[in-house]
C-alpha positions as CSV (number, residue, x, y, z in Angstrom):
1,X,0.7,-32.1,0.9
2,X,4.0,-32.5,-0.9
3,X,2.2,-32.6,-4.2
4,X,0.7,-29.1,-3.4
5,X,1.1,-26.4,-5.9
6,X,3.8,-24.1,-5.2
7,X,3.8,-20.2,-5.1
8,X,6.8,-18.1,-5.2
9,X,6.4,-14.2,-4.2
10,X,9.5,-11.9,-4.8
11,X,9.4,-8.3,-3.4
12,X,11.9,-5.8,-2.4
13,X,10.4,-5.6,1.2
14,X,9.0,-8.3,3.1
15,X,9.0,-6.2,6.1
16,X,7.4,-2.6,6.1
17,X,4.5,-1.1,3.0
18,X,1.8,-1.5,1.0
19,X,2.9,-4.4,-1.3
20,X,4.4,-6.6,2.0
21,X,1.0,-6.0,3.6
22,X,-1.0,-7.3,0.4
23,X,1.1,-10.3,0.3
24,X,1.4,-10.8,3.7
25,X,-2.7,-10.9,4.0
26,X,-2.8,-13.3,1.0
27,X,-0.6,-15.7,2.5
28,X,-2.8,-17.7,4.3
29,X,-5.9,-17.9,2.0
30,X,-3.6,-19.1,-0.7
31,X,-2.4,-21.8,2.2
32,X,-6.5,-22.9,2.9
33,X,-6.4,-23.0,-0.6
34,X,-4.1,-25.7,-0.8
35,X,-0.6,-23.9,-2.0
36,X,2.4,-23.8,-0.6
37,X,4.3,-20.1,-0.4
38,X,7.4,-18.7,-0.5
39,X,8.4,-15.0,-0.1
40,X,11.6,-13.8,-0.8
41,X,13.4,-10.3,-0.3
42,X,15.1,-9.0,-3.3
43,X,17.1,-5.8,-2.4
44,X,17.1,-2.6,-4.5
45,X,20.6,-1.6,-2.6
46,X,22.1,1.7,-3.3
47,X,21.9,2.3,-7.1
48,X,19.0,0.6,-8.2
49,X,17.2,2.7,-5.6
50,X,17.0,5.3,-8.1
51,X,15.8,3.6,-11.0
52,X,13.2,2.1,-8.3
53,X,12.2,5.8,-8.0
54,X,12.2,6.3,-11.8
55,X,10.1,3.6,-13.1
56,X,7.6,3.8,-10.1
57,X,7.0,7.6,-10.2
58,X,6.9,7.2,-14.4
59,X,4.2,4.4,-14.0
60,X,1.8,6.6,-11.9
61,X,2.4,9.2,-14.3
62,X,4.2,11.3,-11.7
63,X,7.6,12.1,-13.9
64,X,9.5,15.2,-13.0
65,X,12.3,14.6,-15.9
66,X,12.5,13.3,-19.3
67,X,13.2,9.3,-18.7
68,X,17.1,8.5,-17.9
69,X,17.1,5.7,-19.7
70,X,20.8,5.1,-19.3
71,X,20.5,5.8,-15.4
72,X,17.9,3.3,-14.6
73,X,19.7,0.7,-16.9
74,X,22.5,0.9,-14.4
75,X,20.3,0.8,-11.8
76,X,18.9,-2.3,-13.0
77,X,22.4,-3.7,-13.5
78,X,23.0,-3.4,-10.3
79,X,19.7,-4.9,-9.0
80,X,20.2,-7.9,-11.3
81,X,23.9,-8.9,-10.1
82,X,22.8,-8.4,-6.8
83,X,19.6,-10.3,-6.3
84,X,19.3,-13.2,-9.9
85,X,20.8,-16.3,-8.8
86,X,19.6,-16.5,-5.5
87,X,15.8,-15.6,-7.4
88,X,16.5,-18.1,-9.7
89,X,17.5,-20.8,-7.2
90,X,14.5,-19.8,-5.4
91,X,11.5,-20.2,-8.7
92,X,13.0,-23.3,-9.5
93,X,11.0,-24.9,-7.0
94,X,8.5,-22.9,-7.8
95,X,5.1,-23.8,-9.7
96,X,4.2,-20.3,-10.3
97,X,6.2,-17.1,-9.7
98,X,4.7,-13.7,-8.6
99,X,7.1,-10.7,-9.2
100,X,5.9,-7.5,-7.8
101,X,6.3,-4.1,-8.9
102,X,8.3,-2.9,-11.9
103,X,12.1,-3.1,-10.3
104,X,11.4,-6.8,-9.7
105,X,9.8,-7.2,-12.9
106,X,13.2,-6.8,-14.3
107,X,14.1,-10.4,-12.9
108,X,11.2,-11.9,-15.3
109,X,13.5,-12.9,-18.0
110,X,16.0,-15.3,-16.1
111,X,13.1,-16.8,-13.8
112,X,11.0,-17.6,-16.8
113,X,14.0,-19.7,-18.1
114,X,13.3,-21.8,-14.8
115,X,9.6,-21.3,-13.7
116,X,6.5,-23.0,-15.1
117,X,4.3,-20.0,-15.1
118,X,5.8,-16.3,-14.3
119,X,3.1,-13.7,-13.2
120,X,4.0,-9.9,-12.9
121,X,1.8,-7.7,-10.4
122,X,1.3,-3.6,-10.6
123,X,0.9,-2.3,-7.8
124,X,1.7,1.3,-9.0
125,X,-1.1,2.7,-11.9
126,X,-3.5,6.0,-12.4
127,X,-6.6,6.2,-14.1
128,X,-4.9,9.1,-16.2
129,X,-3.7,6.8,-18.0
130,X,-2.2,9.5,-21.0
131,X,0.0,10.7,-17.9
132,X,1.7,7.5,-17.9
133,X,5.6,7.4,-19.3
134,X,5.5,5.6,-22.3
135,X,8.8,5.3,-22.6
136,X,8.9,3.3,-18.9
137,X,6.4,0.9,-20.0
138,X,9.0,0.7,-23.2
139,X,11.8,-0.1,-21.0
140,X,9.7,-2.9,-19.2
141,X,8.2,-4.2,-22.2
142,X,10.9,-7.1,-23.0
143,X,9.9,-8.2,-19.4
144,X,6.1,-7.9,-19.5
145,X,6.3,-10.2,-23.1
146,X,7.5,-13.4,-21.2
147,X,5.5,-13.4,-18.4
148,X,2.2,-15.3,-18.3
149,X,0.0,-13.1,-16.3
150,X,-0.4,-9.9,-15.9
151,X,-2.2,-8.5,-12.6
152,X,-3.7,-4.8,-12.0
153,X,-5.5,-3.9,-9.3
154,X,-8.6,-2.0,-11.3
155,X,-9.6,-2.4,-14.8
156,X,-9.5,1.3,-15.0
157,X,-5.5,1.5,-14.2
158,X,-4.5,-0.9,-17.0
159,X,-2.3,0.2,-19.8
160,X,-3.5,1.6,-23.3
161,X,-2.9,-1.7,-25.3
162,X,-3.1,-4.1,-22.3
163,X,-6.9,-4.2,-21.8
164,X,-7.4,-6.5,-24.6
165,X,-5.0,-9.3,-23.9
166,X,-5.5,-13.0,-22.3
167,X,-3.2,-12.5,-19.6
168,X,-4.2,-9.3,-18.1
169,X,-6.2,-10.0,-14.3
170,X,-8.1,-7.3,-12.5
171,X,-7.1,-8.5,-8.8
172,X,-8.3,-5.9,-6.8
173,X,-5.8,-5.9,-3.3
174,X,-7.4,-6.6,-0.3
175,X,-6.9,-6.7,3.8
176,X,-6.7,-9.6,6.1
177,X,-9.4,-8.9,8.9
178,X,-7.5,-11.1,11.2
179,X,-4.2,-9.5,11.1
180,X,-3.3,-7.7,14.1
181,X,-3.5,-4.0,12.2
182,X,-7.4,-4.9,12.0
183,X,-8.7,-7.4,13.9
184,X,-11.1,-6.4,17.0
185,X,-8.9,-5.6,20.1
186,X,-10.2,-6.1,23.8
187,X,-11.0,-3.2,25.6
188,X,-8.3,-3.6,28.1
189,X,-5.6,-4.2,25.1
190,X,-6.6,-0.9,23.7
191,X,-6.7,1.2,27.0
192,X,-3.6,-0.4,27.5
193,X,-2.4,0.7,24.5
194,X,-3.8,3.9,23.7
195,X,-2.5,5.2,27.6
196,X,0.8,5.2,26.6
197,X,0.4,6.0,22.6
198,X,-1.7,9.1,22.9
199,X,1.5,10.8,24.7
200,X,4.1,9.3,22.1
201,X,5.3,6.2,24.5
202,X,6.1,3.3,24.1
203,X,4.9,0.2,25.6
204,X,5.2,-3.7,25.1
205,X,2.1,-5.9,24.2
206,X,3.8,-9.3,23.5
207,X,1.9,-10.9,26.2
208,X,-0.8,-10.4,24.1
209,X,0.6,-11.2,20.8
210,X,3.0,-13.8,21.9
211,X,5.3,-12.7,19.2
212,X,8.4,-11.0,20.3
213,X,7.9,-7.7,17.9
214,X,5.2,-7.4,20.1
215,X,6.5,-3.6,21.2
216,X,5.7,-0.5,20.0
217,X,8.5,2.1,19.7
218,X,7.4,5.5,19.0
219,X,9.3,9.0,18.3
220,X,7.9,12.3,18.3
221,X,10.4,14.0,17.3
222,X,9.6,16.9,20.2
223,X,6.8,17.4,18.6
224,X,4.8,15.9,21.2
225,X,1.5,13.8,22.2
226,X,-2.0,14.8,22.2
227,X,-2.4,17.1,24.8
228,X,-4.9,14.9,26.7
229,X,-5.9,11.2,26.6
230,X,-9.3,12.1,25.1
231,X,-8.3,15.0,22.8
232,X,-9.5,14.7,19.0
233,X,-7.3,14.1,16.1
234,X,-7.0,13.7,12.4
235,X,-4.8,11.2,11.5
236,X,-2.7,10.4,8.2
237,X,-0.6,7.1,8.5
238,X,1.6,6.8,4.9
239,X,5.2,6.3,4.4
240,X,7.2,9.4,3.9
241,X,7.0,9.8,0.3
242,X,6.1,12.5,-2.4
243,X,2.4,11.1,-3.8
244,X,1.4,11.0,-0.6
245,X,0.8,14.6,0.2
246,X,1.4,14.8,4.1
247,X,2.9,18.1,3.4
248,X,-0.5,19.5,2.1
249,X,-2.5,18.2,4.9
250,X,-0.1,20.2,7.6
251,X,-0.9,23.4,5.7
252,X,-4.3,23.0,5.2
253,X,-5.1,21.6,8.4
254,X,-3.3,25.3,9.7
255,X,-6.0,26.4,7.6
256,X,-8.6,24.3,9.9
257,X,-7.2,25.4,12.9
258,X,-9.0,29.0,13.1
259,X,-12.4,27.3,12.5
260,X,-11.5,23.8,15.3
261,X,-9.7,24.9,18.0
262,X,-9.5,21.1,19.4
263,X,-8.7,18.8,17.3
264,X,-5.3,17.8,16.7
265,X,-3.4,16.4,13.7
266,X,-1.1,13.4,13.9
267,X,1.0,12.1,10.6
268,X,2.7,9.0,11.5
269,X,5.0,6.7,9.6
270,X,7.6,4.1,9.1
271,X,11.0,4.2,10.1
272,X,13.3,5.6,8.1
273,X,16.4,3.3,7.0
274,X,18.5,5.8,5.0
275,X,20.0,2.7,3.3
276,X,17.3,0.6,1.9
277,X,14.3,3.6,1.8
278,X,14.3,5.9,-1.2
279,X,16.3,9.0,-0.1
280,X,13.0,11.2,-0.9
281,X,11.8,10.0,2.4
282,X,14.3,11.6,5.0
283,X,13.7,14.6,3.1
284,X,10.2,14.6,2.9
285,X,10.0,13.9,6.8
286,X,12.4,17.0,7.2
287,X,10.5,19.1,5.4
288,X,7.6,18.4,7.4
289,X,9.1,19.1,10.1
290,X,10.7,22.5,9.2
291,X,7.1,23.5,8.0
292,X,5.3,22.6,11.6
293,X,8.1,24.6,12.8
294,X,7.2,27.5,10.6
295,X,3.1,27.7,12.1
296,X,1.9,30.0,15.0
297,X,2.4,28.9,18.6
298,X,-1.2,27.8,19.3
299,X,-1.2,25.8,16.2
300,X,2.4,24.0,16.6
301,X,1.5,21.9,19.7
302,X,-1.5,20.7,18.1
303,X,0.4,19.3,15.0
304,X,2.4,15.9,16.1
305,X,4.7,14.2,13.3
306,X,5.5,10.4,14.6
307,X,7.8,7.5,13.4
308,X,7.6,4.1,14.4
309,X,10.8,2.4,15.3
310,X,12.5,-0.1,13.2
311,X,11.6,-4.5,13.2
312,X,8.4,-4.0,15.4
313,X,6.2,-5.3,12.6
314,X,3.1,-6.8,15.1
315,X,3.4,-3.6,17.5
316,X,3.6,-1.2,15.0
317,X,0.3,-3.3,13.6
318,X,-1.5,-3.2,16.9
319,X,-0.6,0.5,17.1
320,X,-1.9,1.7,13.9
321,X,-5.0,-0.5,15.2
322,X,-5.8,1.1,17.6
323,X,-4.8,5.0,16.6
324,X,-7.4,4.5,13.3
325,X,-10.3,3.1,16.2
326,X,-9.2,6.2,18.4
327,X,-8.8,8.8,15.4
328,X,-12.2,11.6,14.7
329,X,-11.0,11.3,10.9
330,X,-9.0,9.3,9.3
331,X,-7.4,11.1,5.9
332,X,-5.3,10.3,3.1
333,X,-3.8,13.5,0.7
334,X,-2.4,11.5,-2.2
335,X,-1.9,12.7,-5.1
336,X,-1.7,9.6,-7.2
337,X,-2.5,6.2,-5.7
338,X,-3.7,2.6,-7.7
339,X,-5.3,1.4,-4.7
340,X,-4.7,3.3,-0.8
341,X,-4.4,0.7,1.3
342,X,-4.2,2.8,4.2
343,X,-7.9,3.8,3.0
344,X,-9.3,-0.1,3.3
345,X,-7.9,-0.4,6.9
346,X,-9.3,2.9,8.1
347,X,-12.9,2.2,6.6
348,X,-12.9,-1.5,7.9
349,X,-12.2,-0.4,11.6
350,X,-15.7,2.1,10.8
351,X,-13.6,5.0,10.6
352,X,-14.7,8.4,9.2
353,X,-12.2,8.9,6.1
354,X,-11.5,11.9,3.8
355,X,-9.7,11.0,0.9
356,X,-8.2,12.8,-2.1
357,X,-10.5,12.2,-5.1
358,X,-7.6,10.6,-7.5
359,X,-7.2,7.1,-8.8
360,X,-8.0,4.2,-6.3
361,X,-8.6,6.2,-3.6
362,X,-12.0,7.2,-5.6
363,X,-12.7,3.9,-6.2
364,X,-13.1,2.9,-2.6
365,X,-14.7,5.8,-1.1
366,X,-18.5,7.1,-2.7
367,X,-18.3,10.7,-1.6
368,X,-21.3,11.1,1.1
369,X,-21.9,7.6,1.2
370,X,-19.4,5.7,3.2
371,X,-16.9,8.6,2.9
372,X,-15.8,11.9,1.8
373,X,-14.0,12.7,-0.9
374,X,-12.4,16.3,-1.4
375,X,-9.5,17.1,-4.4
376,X,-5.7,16.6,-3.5
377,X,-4.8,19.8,-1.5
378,X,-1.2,21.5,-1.3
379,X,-2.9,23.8,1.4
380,X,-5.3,25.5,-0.6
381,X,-9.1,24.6,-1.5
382,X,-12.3,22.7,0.1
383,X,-9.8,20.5,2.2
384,X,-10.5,22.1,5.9
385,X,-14.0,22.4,4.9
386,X,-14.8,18.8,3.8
387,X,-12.7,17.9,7.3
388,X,-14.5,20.2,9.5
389,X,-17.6,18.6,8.1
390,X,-16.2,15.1,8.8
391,X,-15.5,16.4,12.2
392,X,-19.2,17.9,13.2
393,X,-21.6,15.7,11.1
394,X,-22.8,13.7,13.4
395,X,-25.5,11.8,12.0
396,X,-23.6,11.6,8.4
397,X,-20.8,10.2,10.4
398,X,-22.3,7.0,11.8
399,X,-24.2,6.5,8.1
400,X,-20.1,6.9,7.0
401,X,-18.3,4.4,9.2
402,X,-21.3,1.7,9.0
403,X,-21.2,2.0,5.1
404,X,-17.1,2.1,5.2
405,X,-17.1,-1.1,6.7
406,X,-19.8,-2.8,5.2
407,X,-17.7,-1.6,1.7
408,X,-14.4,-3.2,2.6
409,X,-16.1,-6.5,3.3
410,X,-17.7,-6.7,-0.4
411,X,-14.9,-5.3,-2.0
412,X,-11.5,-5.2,-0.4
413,X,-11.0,-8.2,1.8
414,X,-7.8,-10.7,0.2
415,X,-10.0,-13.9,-0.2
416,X,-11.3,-11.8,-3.0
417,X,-7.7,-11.0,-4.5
418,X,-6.4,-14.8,-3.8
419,X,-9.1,-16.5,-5.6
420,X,-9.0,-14.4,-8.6
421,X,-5.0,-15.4,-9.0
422,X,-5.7,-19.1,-7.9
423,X,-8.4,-19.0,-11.0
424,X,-5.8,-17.9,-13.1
425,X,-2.8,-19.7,-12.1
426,X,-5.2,-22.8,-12.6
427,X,-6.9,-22.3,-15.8
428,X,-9.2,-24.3,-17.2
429,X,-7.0,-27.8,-16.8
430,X,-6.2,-27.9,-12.9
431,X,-3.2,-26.7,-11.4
432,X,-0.1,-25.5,-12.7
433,X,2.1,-28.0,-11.0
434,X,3.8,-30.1,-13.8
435,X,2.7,-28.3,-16.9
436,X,5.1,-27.6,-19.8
437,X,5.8,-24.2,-19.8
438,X,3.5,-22.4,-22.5
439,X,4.6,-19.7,-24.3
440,X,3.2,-15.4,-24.0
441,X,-0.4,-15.7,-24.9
442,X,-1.0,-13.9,-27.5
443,X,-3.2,-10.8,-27.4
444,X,-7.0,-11.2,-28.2
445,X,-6.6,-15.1,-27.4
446,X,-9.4,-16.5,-25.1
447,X,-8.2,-16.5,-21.3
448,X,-7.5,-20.1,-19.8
449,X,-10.8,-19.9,-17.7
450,X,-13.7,-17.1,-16.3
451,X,-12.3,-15.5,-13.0
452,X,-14.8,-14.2,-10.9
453,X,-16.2,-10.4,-12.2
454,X,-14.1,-7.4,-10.9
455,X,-15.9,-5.8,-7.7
456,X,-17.9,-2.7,-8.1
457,X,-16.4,0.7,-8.1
């Protein structure tokens, strides 16, 4: 086993969000696959958090300002003097290393110095791809040219002049279907659950887990638990951020509330570190909750805003478990996303989801066939409509959830995403392990060996 290949995965979580919950489901098919892993934290501390925020929001074609070149160069600065050597140190035992996202891409030059093969992974894309800040794909450019692989999550999301070359991979992110966020729970684990979750309470589930973060912590903020056990809800879990549109689904579900006068709305979330989130997130939590202060009485109390306490990792797993089994409709409002993880885990546990018809969101979800899809809503257009149909269509909402699942398993599982990197990290030739370090492929050059075909959109 000591002769296994060797994968290295830097991130700047390892803890909480979509990119620590891709890795973290790849982990072990990479291990039946014979690799050893590695994960390591790289922090984006203080003043790299805005050029974090620059290059991620430029990348989905989200700018609000002309690039600040300058200002995300410092931001960088900081990044690398804070988090290089010990990255370094780390990829040197490393056969290949997997840098995710374009903050950590930065570190690309200095590991490649030490690391046989160097892979970068994009998380972050749009299918509008003329949207997309040219000038931050210029400013990652001398990092992109030493890496040997390049990894997007649809072929639709990859950059104008990308397409053609060697080293870009489609590897489409997946779910691990025997994590704790969506494996089948026991009946009794559920009730137990769900008696103390539905009224925003706590409760401790590490007999179950046998993992000490086996708690869930929950805070409502005074705004409250469902008004009974059985009451039903729509449900939005994201992270407080601006793509993801949680302010538009409060103000359209007001909307939704003349027409339903039972169901509820619950937006739940992470907790909120002011020093390592993006300080977008505090705000955009505060705004949502100056804006449910703002509705009618009878509306308010149905409206709950929750956030999860911090380091509960596998109780905040078995709580958004069971909240996506117990939810009417699942949604998810974002206005740009390259793939919606949240989406995956919601349609694996058969749930009925309305999604916002952008990007990768419209990639997992066929609109009336294992889903709905409705445009990105600010609190105007078909949104209450296409979620009061998702509510009362009975018969197209078992067709939904049957076809939701049935999708995930195809498509979205991370055996899919793991053997597509394996196949490229091996090549034609075997593993990487003990390979002089090649050189940038260069563009239009055949690809070291076939990877299995990108799954169907």
């Amino acid at each position: 086993m000591n002769d296994a290949p060797r994968v290295l995965h830097v991130s700047t979580s390892t803890k909480l969000g979509g990119v620590s919950e891709v890795v973290r489901s790849e982990l072990p098919y990479l291990a039946e696959l014979g690799w050893r892993t590695r994960w390591v934290l790289a922090h984006a501390l203080d003043a790299a958090h805005d050029a974090a925020f620059v290059l991620h929001n430029g990348l989905y074609g989200a700018r609000s300002e002309d690039f600040p070149e300058e200002r995300v160069r410092r931001g960088v600065g900081h990044f690398l003097a804070a988090n290089e050597a010990a990255v370094v140190a780390a990829a040197r035992d490393a056969d290949v290393v997997v840098l995710h996202d374009p903050l950590v891409l930065t570190l690309a030059t200095a590991v490649r110095a030490v690391a046989p093969r160097v892979a970068w992974r994009c998380h972050i894309g749009s299918e509008d791809l003329g949207a997309i800040d040219r000038s931050a794909v210029e400013f990652l450019r001398p990092r992109l040219d030493v890496v040997d692989h390049l990894f997007f999550s649809d072929a639709r999301q990859i950059w104008p002049g990308w397409r053609d070359d060697s080293r870009t991979v489609v590897v489409p992110p997946g779910i691990d279907p025997r994590s704790w966020k969506n494996r089948d729970l026991p009946d009794d684990v559920v009730d137990e659950v769900w008696s103390r979750l539905h009224a925003a309470r706590g409760c401790s589930v590490a007999r179950v887990t046998g993992e000490e973060d086996g708690r869930i912590l929950v805070d409502d903020f005074g705004t409250g638990g469902l008004r009974h056990r059985d009451a039903p809800f729509v449900l939005q879990v994201s992270r407080w951020d601006p793509l993801k549109g949680q302010l538009g689904v409060l103000r359209s579900f007001a909307r939704l509330a003349d027409d339903d006068r039972e169901t509820e709305l619950v937006l739940v979330g992470p907790h909120i570190d002011d020093r390592r989130n993006y300080p977008a997130n505090r705000a955009i939590w505060q705004g949502l909750m100056d804006a449910r202060a703002e509705l009618r009485p009878g509306t308010r109390e149905r409206v709950h805003i929750w956030r999860f306490g911090p380091d509960q990792r596998t109780g905040e797993d078995l709580a958004l478990n069971v909240l996506r089994g117990r939810a009417r409709t699942v949604v998810q409002n974002s206005s740009r996303e390259s793939f919606g993880l949240t989406v995956s885990e919601a349609m694996w546990k058969g749930a009925v989801v309305v999604g916002a018809d952008t990007d990768g969101i419209r990639a997992q979800i066929r609109h009336d066939v294992n889903g709905l899809l409705t445009p990105y809503t600010e609190g105007d257009g078909p949104w209450p409509r296409t979620v009061l149909r998702s509510l009362t269509d009975e018969e197209g909402r078992a067709r939904w959830g049957a076809a939701a699942r049935a999708a995930v398993e195809e498509r979205h599982l991370s055996r899919l995403g793991v053997l597509r990197q394996v196949a490229a990290f091996e090549g034609a030739t075997g593993p990487a392990r003990g390979r002089a370090r090649p050189g940038p492929p260069a563009a239009g050059a055949a690809p070291d060996a076939p990877v299995p075909p990108a799954p169907p959109s």
